[in-house]
N, C-alpha and C positions, 0 to 999 in steps of 0.2 A: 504494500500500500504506500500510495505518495504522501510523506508528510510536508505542511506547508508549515514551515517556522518564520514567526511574527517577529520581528527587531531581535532578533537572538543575538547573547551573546558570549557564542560558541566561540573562541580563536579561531583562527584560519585554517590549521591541521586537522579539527575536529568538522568546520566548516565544511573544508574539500572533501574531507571520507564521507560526511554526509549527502553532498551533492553527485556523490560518485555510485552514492547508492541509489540514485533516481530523487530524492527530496529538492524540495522548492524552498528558495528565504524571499521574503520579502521585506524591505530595509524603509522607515520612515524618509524625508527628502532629511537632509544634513545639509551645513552650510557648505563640506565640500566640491556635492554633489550638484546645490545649487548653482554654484560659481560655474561649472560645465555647461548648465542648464540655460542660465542667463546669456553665458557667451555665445551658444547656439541661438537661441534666441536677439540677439542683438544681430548677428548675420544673417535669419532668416529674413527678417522685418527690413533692414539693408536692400537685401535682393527683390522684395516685395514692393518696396516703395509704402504710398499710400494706402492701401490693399492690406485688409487685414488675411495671412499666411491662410488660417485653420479656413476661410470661405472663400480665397482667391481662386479655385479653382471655376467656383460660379461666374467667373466675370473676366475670363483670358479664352484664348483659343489654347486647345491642349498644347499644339505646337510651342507656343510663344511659354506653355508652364513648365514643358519639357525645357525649352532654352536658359530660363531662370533656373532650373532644377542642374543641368551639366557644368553651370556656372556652379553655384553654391555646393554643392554636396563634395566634388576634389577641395574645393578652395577652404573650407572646415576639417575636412580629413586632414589635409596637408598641414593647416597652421600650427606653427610650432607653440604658441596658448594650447591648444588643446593638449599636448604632450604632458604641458605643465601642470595643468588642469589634472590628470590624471592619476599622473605621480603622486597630486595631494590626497585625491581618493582611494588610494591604494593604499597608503600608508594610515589614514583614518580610519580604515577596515580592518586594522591589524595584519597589513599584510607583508611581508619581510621583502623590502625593494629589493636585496642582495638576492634573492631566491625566484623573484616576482619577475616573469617577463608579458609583456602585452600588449597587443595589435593595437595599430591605432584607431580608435573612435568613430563608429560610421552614423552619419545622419541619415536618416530612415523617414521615408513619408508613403502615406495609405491615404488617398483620395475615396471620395465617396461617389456610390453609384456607380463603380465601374468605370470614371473618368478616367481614369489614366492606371492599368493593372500591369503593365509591361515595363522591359527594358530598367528607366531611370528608378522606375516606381513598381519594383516589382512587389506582386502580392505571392507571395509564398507557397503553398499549398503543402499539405503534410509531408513534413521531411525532420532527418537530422542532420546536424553538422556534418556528423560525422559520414555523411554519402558524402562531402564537398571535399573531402581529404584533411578534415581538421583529424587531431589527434582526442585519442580518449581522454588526456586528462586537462581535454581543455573545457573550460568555465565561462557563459558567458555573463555580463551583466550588462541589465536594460532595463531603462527609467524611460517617462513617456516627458517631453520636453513642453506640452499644455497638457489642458484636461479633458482626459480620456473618459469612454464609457465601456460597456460591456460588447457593444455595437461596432468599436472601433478597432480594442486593442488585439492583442495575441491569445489563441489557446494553446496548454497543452494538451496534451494527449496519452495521459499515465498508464492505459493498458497495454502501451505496447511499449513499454520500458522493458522488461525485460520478454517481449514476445517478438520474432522478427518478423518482416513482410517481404514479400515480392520484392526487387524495387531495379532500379537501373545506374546503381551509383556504379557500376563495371565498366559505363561508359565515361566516367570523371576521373580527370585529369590536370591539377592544379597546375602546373606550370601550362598546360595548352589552353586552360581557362584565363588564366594571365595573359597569354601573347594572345585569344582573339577573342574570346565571349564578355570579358571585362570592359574591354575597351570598344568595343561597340553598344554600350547600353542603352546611349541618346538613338540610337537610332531605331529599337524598337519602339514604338508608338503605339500603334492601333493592337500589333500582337508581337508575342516574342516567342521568334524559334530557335532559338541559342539552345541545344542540348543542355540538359539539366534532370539531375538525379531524380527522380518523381517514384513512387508506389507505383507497381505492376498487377495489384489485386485491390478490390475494393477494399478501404477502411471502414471500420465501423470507429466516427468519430465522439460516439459519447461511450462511456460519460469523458467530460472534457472541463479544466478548469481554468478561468479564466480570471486572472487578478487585475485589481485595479488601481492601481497607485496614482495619488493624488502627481503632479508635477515634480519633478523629481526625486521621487518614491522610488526605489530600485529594486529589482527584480534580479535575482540570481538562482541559474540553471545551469547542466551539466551540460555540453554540447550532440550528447547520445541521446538527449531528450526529445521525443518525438512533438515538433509544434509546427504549428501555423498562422499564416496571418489571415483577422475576422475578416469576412465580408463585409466591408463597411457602409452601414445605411443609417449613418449616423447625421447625414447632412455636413459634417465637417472630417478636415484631412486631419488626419493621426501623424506628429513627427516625434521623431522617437530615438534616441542616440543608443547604441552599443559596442560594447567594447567584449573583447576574449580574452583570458588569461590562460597561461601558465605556470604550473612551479617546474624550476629544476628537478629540484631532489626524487617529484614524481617521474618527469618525460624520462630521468636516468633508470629509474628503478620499475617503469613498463606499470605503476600506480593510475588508476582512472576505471571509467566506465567499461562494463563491457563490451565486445562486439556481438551484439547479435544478428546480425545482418548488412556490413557497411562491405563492400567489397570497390572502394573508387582505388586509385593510385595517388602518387606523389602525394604531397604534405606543403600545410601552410605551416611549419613551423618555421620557414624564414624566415618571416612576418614579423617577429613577435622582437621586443626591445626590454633589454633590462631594464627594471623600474629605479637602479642611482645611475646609468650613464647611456644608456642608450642603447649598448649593445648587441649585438645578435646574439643566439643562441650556438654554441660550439660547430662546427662544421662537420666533426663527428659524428659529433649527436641527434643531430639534424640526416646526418645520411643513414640511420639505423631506419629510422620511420620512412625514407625516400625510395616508394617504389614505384619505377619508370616504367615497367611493363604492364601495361592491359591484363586485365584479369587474378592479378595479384593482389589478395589483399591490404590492406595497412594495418600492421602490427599492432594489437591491444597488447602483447608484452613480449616487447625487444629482447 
């Protein structure tokens, strides 16, 4: 059974074993988390103009939202504020920067009524990370950047935590998703055929729980956890920041989620930067998880 634990306060070692075993935390906003919150926010509003973000989609041509969306969403990921920004939430989590490594911060939006479900703004459909070649013991965290509803945000999906499904993550490929699925994103629109990991057999998606954190409320999950993004018929667009971590001392000692069914290749553990200097993750270490051939799984324990 998924447990959801409220503002706990587990350490981070008891934290990660718990989120490894399929549990959910859900975190109040803190000022850390704030200060992220706010800084995305002062760049959406930037990019919007006069236009209030959460209803501009009723009043642009999708085109012209997609343009303001290719714009905003690298130019947040990239800014080195956000780095900084993160570092402070790391370490107010109790989490050991020496130990701590983690992707940078992506800004996320879910328009309503099926205005824009492609490409920049993609709507998810049941998946885990781990089809995308993330590693088992990676974590992600996600706070919704306004206010959300039940209509808007994320479910997950706890029966199949430790149950596998069909799926097509055999076809993914993290370094080929880098050189050409990434980088074409503005140019899905109307629909998106960029291969991508999906379920091969019906889901049954209840029961399903779905949380709702006030504005930077934060939400933390294992990356093996089966979720998706709601269909939103909320009248308003959902944006929403997250970020993924890592520990060392787990990705060395093969610690994390199961695999029940994740068969993609290669590894984002490039990605990922120590939380005191930036660092990457060892070159070694990183090639124990790195498989280049098709149909090879990605190691739950190196």
């Amino acid at each position: 059974m998924t447990a959801v634990y409220q503002d706990s306060p587990l350490p981070d070692d008891d934290r990660r074993t718990r989120l490894y075993a399929g549990d959910l935390f859900v975190f109040s906003p803190r000022p850390s988390v704030n200060a992220l919150r706010d800084f995305a926010r002062e760049r959406i509003a930037e990019a919007f103009g006069a236009l209030d973000p959460v209803t501009a989609q009723f009043h642009m041509p999708v085109e012209s939202y997609v343009a303001v969306l290719a714009k905003l969403k690298p130019a947040f990921i990239n800014h080195p504020r956000c780095k900084d920004l993160l570092q402070t939430i790391l370490a107010d989590f109790g989490c050991d920067l020496s130990r701590t490594y983690f992707d940078v911060p992506r800004l996320r939006s879910s328009t309503s009524g099926g205005y824009l479900t492609s490409g920049i703004a993609y709507a998810f459909h049941p998946h885990r990370d781990t089809w995308y070649s993330a590693p088992f013991s990676q974590l992600n965290w996600w706070f919704p950047v306004y206010e959300i509803e039940p209509s808007n945000g994320m479910a997950f999906h706890p029966g199949y935590w430790s149950q596998g499904v069909a799926n097509s993550s055999r076809i993914y490929n993290y370094a080929e998703w880098n050189a050409h699925g990434r980088k074409e994103a503005a140019k899905h629109i109307l629909t998106d055929t960029r291969p991508q990991p999906r379920a091969e057999e019906p889901l049954e998606l209840d029961p399903q729980i779905r949380l709702v954190p006030p504005p930077g409320g934060l939400i933390m999950f294992s990356g093996a956890q089966m979720h998706s993004t709601v269909p939103n018929t909320s009248g308003k667009t959902r944006f929403s920041i997250d970020f993924r971590l890592v520990n060392i001392d787990d990705v060395r000692a093969g610690r994390g989620a199961a695999n029940v069914d994740s068969a993609c290749t290669g590894t984002t553990l490039r990605d990922y930067l120590r939380g005191t200097d930036l660092a990457h993750l060892p070159d070694d270490l990183v090639a124990r998880y790195d498989t280049p051939s098709r149909g090879v799984a990605v190691p739950s324990h190196p």
